[in-house]
N, C-alpha and C positions, 0 to 999 in steps of 0.2 A: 504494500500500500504506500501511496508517497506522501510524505509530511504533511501536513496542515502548514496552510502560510498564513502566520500571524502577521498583521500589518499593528505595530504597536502604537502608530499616534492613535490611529482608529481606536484603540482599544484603552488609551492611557485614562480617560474619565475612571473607566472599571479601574484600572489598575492603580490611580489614586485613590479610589473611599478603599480599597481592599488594603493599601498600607495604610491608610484613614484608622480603619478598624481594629488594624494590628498596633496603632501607636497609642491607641484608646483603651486597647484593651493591656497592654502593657504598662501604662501610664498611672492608668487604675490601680494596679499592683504596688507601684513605685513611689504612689504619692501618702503622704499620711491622710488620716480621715478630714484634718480640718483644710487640706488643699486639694480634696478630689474635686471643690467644684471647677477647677479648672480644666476636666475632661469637657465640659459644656465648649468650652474656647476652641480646643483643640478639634471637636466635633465640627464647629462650625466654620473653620479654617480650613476641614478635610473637604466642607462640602462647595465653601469656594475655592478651595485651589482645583476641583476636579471641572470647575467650569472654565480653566483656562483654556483645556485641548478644544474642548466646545469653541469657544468664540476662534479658534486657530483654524478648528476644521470649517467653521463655518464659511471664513476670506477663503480658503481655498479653496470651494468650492465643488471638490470633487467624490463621485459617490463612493465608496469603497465595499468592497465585497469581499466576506470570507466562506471556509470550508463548503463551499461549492451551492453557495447564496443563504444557508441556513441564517446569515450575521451581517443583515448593510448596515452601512452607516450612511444614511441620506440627509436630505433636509427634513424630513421631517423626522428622523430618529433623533436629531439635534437639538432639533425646537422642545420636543417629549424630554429628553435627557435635561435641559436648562430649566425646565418647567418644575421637575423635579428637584432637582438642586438645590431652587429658590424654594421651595416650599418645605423642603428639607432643613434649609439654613432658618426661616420663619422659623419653624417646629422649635430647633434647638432655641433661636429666640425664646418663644414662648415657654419654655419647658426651663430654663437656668434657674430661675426663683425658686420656681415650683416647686421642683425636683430636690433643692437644694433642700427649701425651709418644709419639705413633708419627710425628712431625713428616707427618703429612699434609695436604694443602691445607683448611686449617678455613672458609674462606668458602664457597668452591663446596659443601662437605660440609651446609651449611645452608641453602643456598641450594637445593639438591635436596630434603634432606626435606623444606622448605618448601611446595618447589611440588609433594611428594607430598601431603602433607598436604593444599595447594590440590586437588588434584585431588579426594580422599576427602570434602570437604566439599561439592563439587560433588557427588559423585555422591548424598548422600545427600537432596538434592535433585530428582534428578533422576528425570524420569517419562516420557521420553522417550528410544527408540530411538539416536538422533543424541549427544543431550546424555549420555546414560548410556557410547556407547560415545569420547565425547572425554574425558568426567572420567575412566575407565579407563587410556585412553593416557596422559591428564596425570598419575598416579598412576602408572605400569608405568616408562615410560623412565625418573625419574630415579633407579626401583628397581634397576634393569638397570646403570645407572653406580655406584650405590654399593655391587654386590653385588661388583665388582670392584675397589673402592678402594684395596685394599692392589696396587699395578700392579705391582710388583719381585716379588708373591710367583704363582707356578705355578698355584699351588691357589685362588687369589684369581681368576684369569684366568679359569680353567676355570668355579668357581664362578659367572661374569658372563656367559660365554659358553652357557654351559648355560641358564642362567635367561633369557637374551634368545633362543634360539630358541624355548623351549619358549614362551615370551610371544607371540614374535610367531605363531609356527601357534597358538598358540589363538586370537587377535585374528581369525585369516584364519578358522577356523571358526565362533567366534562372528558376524562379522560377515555370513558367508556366511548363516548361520542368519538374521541379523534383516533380510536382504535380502529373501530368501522371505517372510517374514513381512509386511516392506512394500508388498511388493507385492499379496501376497494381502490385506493388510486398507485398502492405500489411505492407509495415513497410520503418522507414528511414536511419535504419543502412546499411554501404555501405555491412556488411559482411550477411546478407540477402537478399539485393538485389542482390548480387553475388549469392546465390542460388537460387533465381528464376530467374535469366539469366543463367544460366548452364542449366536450364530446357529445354530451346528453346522455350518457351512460350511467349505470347505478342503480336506475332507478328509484321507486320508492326508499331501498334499504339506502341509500344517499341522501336520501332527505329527514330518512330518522337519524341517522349519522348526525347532520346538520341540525336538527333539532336538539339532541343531546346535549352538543357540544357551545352550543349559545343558551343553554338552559344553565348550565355548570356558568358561564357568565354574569348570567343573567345575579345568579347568589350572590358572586363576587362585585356586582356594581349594585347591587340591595335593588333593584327591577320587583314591581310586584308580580306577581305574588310570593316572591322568594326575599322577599322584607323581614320577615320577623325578628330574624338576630338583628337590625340595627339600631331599633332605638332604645334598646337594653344594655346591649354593648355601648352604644352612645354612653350612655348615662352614667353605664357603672365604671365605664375606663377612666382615668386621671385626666382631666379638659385638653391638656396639651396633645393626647394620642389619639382620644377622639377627633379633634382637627388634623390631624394627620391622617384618622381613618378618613374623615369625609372627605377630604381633598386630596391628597399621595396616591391610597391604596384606590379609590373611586376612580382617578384616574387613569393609573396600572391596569384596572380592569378594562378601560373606553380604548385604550392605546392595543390592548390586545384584543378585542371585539374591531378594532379601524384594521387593523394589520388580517382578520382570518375573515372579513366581509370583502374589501377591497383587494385583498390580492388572490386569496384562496377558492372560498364561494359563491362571489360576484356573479357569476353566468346562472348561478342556480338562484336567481331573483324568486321566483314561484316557493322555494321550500322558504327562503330566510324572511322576505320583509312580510308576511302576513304574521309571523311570530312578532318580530320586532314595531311592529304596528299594535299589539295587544298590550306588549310589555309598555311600551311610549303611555299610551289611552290609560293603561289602568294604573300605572306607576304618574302620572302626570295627578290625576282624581284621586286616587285612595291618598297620596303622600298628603295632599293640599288638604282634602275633607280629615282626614286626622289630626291632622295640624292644628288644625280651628279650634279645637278640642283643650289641645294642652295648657296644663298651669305651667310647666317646667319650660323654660328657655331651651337645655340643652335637646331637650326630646323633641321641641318647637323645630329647633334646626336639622334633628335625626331625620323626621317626617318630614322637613321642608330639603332635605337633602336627593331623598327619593324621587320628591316630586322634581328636582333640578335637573337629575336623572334620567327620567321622563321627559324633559324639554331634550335633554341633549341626545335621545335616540328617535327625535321626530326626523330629523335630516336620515337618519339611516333607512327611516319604513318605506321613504321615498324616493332613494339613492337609484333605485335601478330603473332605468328609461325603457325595460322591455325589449329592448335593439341591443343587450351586449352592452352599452356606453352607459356612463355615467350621469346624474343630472348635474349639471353648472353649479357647483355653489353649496351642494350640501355636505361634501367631505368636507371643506375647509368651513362651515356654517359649526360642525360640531367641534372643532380644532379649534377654533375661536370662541366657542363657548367653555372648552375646556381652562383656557388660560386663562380665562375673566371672571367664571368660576371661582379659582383658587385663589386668585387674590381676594375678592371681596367674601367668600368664606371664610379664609383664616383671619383677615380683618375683624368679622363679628366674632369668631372666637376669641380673637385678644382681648378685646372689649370685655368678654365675657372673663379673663382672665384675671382681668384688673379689677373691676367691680367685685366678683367676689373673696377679693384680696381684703376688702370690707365689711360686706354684707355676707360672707360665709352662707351662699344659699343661690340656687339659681332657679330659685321660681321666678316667675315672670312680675309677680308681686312686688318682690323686691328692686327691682328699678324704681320704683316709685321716688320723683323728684330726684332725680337722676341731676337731672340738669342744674338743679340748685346748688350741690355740691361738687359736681365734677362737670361741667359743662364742656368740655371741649369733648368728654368721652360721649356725652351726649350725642353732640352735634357727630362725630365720628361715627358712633353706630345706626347715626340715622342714617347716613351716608351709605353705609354696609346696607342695611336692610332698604331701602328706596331703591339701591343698586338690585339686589335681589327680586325686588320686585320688575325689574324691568324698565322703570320709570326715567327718563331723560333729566340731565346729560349725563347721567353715571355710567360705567361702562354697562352695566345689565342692560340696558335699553339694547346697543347694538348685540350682544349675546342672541336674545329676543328676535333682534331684527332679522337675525343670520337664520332664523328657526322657521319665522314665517315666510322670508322671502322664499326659502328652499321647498315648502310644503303647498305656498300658492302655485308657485311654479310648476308643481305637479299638476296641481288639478285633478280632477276626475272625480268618483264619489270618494276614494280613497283618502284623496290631499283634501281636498274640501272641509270632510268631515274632521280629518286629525288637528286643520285650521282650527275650525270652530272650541273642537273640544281642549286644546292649547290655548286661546282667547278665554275661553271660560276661565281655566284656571290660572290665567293671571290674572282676572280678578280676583277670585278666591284667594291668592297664596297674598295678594296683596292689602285683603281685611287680618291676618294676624300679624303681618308685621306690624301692621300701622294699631294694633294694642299694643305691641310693645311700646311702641313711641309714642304713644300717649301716656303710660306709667310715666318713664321719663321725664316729660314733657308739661302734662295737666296734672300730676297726682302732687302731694306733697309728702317728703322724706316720711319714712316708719318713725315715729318716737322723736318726730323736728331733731332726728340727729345727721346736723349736715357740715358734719368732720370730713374734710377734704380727701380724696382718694390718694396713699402714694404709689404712685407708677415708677415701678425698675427701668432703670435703662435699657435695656433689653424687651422691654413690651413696648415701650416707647419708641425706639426701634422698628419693628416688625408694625406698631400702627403707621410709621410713616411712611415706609415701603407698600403698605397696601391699599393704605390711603390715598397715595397718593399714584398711583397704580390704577385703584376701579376711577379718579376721577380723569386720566386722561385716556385712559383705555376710552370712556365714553366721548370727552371734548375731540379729540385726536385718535377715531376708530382706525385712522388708514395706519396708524405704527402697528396693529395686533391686526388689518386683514392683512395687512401685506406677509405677515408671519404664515397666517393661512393659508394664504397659495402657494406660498413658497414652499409648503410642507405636503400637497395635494399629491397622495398615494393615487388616487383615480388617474390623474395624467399620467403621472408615471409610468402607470403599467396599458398606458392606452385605452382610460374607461370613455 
């Protein structure tokens, strides 16, 4: 057999968080108890120096390809890779106080987002069967350990337990799914299975294949009806990993559903988008009408996560034009909701990080005169939440825009309807943000105790980054479409 050719700039992001993780985790060892908070530093140094190769490969422009296409490195494996990075470096942001002042083990705690992280930039590489379903796992497990972090609390427990069954039976039917698949196409590169799906061959047992294997998905990106572990695990995990699950791991999952739609199963329109059309419809409704419901913020956002979810595979239910080609606009419609997404979600979770740094409590109650005492956090998560809504000039409006431009353009009863039922629920998701900002806003403090909030450097930080982020993302939509098309898997492979 002849070697493997490694091209190692291609490869040096991996091969930085991987000595990232080896200096974090040595670090840990070497340091006394009262200076391990300094593995947070180092964590966050590992995740911007692995964006250098990133902005290097980006000037050059050129795609790379390894061990016989399983491994590109394109544009859009770059824009995924930096996407993560940042929301990785966020994380550790949010996570230094926390981490620190709940005296819990701070190496190991970066030492796992690391190797989540590792995993997330692998996948977004990845084009292969094998390679896609090990960066998955290397991404899930150290999720499953940190959704349980806090080990003394009940609800921490449950939270870890629930999210590690439901992970593992989706792995077993994802995997079941790309079995079938293997076998029927003979190999696990997604750019041959695209050739024996152009065939028309397989038949039915090809489309249960493809069903399986976006069902196992579907868990991993909380799609209804395969929800239940997330707004438990929300709740019960430590705030800073919940923000990581909603936006990293949520991620990881869209970047590997863009890679096995657009390059793999793409010709078998008929098996994929009437699934992805049910998941869109009832993950868009069930997340939003639960939502309305909740006293708790964090579950507020678990449910209102889902429903984000739902917006971002409306482009996919309408991606295939029925002719083999792609429609205009809807890969990079979800690529660009993706990245506007994560800023303005880990944004409200800072918020959320700060304020209970006082109020020890995240019911929705306790924002109450918010503004009186800490007014700019006010104003800041109003900003978060308006964005989420969709509402102009925050970047959520263009998110938004990219959803409906791509599902009018469909037309037919199909797009039509998925319109409509998308419209509905941005009104809907947009009556419980606007109670949170009225707590905030109209109520007055619990107990007239309006002792000033203090904010770490590091949350302070990460607000201004995303802050400042969802508002030009919306003033200035062409910096984040241009990222879009520049990243469009469809042209690439000639959709």
């Amino acid at each position: 057999m002849p070697a493997p050719y490694f091209d190692y700039a291609a490869l040096a992001p991996e091969i930085i968080l991987t000595a990232a993780i080896v200096v974090v985790l040595v670090a840990d060892l070497l340091f006394e108890e009262r200076e391990k908070y300094r593995t947070s530093t180092l964590a966050g140094v590992g995740c911007l120096a692995a964006l250098v190769p990133i902005l290097y490969l980006a000037g050059n422009g050129a795609d790379r390809t390894m061990f016989g296409g399983a491994y590109v490195v394109d544009n859009y494996a770059l824009l995924m890779k930096a996407l993560f990075l940042v929301a990785g470096y966020i994380t550790v942001l949010l996570s230094a106080n926390y981490i620190e002042e709940g005296d819990y083990y701070q190496g190991e705690y970066y030492v796992l987002i690391l190797t989540a992280l590792l995993g997330m930039t692998v996948m977004a590489s990845a084009r292969d069967l094998v390679t896609i379903f090990v960066a998955l796992e290397t991404l899930s497990i150290p999720t499953y350990l940190l959704a349980g972090w806090r080990k003394h609390d009940a609800r921490s427990n449950e939270s870890s337990l629930k999210y590690y069954l439901m992970g593992v039976l989706s792995s077993a039917v994802m995997l079941y799914g790309m079995s079938i698949v293997y076998g029927l196409a003979g190999d696990t590169r997604l750019v041959e299975i695209a050739k024996y799906v152009s065939t028309g061959a397989g038949g039915h047992l090809l489309d249960v294949a493809i069903f399986f294997t976006l069902v196992g998905f579907a868990f991993k990106v909380s799609a209804v009806p395969f929800h239940f572990w997330a707004p438990d695990s929300y709740e019960g995990a430590p705030t800073p990993v919940t923000a990581f699950l909603s936006v990293a791991s949520k991620t990881g999952g869209f970047v590997a559903l863009l890679s096995l739609v657009y390059v793999g199963f793409f010709g078998r329109g008929d098996a994929w988008q009437p699934i992805l059309w049910v998941l869109a419809a009832a993950s868009m409704t069930v997340g939003n009408l639960i939502a309305l419901r909740q006293t708790n913020i964090v579950r507020m956002l678990a449910y209102s996560s889902i429903a984000q979810g739902g917006f971002m595979l409306v482009p996919f239910a309408v991606a295939n034009q029925g002719d083999g080609s792609a429609r205009p606009g809807a890969f990079s419609a979800t690529v660009v909701y993706l990245l506007i997404y994560a800023v303005m979600n880990l944004g409200a979770f800072a918020v959320l990080i700060a304020v209970a740094r006082k109020t020890r409590s995240a019911e929705i109650d306790s924002y109450a005169g918010l503004f009186n005492y800490a007014p700019a956090l006010a104003v800041t998560m109003s900003l978060f939440l308006f964005s989420l809504a969709g509402i102009p000039p925050l970047g959520g409006w263009y998110a938004k825009f990219g959803v409906f431009r791509a599902v009018l353009d469909a037309g037919g009863g199909w797009g039509n309807s998925l319109a409509v039922i998308a419209a509905v629920n941005t009104v809907i998701a947009t009556a419980y943000y606007i109670t949170v900002m009225r707590e905030m806003w109209m109520k007055p403090a619990p107990d007239g105790d309006v002792t000033p909030v203090r904010i770490p450097a590091s949350i302070q930080a990460a607000l201004g980054i995303t802050g400042i982020a969802t508002v030009l993302f919306g003033v200035l939509p062409g910096i984040v479409s241009r990222y879009g098309s520049l990243s469009d898997l469809a042209g690439a492979f000639g959709r």
